[in-house]
C-alpha positions in Angstrom: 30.8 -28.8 -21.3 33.7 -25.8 -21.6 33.9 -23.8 -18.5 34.2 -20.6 -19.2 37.6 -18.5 -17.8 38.2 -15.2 -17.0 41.8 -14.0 -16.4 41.3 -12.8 -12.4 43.3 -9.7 -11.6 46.4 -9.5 -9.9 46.4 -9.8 -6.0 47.1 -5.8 -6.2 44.6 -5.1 -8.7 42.1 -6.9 -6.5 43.0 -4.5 -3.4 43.1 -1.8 -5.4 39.5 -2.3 -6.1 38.3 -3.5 -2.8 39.9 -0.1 -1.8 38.1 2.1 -4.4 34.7 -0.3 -2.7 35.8 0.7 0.2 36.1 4.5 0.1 32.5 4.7 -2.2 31.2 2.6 0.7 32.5 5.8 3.0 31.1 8.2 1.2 27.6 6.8 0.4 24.2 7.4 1.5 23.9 5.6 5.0 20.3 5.1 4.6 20.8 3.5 1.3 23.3 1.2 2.2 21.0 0.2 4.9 18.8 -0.6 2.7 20.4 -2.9 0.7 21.8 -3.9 3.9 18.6 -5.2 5.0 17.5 -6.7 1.9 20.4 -8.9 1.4 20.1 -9.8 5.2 16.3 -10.9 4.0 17.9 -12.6 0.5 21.2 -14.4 1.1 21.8 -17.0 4.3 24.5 -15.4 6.9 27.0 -18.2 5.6 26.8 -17.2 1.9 27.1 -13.6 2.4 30.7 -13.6 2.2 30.7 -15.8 -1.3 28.3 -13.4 -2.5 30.8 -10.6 -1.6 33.4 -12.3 -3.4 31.2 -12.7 -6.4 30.2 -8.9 -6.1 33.9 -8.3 -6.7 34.8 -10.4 -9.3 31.9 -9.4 -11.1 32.7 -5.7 -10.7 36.3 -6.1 -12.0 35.8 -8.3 -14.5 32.5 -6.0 -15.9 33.3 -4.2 -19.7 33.9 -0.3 -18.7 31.3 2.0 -19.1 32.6 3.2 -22.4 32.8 -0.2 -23.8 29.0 -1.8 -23.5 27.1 -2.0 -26.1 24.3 0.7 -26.6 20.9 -0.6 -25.0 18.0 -1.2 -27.4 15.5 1.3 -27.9 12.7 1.1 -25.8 9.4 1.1 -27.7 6.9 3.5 -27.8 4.4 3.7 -24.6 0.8 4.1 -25.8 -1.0 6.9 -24.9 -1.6 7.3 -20.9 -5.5 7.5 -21.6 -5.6 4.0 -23.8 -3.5 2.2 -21.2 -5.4 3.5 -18.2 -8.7 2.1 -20.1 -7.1 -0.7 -21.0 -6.4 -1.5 -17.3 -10.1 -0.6 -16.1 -11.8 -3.6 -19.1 -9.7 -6.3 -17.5 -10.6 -5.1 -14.0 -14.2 -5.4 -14.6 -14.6 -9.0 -14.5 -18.1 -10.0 -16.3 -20.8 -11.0 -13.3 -21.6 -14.8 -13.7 -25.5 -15.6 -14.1 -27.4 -17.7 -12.5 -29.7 -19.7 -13.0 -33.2 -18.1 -11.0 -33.2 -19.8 -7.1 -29.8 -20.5 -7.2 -28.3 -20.1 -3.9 -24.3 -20.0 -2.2 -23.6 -21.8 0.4 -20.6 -21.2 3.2 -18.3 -24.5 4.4 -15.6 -23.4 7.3 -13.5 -25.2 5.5 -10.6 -24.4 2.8 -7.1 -24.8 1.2 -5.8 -24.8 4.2 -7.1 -28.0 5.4 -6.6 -29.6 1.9 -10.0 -29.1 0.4 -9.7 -27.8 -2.7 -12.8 -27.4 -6.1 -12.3 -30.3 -7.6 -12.6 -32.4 -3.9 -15.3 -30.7 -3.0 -17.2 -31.3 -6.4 -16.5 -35.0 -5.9 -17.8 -34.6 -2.3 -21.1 -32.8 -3.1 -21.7 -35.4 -6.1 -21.3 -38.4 -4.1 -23.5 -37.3 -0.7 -25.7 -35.4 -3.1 -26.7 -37.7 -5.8 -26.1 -34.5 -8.2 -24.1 -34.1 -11.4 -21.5 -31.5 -11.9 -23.7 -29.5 -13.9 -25.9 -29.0 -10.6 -23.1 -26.6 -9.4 -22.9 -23.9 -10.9 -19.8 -22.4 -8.9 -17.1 -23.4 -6.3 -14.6 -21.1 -4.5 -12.2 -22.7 -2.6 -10.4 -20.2 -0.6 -8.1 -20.8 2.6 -9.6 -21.0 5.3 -13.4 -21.5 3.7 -15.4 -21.6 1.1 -18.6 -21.0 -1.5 -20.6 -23.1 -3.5 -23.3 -22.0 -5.5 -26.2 -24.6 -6.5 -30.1 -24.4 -6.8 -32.2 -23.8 -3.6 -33.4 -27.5 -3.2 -29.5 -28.4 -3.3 -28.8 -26.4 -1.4 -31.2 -28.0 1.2 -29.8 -31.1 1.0 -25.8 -30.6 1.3 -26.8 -28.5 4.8 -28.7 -31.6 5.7 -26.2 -33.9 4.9 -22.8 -32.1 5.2 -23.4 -29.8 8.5 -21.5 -31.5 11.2 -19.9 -34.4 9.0 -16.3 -34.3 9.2 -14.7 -33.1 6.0 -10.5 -33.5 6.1 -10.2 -34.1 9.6 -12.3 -30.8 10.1 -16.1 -30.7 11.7 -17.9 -29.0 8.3 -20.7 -25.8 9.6 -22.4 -25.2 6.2 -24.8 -22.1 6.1 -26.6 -20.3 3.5 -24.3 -17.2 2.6 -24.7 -13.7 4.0 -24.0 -12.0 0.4 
């Protein structure tokens, strides 16, 4: 692979420059430098800041002037306001799911965070269930619980057979679902 190499300025040049840094730094906005202060405080580890520094330099000294970079492209044309904002509003509105009639959710205390995610629990519920996988109609697996949606009667049985079992290391409390 060719590196690439830049000719680096002369050790004057370079001081020059960090002096020109210098005074903008001087005669900036204080709460904008503390801004970027902070975010590369938040960004880059304490032992790299001074590499990244460096880099800053280099970078500004070896940039094209002003004069000399090519135009930008044209942006291109924004639609309408009104078509974007309705636009926005269709994919918000997600379509309700339907339900089979006596279908029921159920809540399990448990969630990603204790490694239970759909496709375990689908396995789970099959197994102690004697059901298929089209007996769910819904699983939502969030982090610290989740929701299943079946029929009433299977409903019945996973409180029966899952309340109290231990699920990931985790002592399952399944309930009906207050929504």
């Amino acid at each position: 692979m060719e590196e690439k190499t830049s000719t680096p300025l002369s050790g004057d040049a370079m001081e020059r420059k960090i002096d020109e840094l210098l005074q903008a730094v001087r005669s900036a906005n204080p709460a904008e430098l503390e801004n970027i202060k902070s975010l590369i405080r938040k960004k880059v580890r304490f032992f790299d800041r001074m590499s990244l520094a460096a880099m800053l330099l280099k970078t500004a000294t070896e940039g094209k002037k002003r004069d000399e970079r090519q135009e930008r492209k044209p942006r291109p044309e924004k639609k309408p306001s009104q078509a974007v904002s309705s636009e926005k509003e269709e994919q918000k509105e997600k379509p309700e799911k339907v339900f089979p009639e006596g279908a029921r959710t159920l809540y399990l205390n448990i969630g990603k965070m204790k490694h239970l995610y759909a496709k375990d629990l689908s396995k789970l519920l099959q197994t102690e269930l004697g059901i298929t996988r089209d007996d769910i109609y819904q699983i939502r697996v969030h982090d610290k619980y989740s929701f299943v949606t079946m029929s009433e009667e299977n409903c019945q049985k996973a409180i029966d057979k899952l309340n109290n079992q231990s699920i990931n290391g985790r002592n399952a409390k399944v309930t009906y679902s207050e929504k």
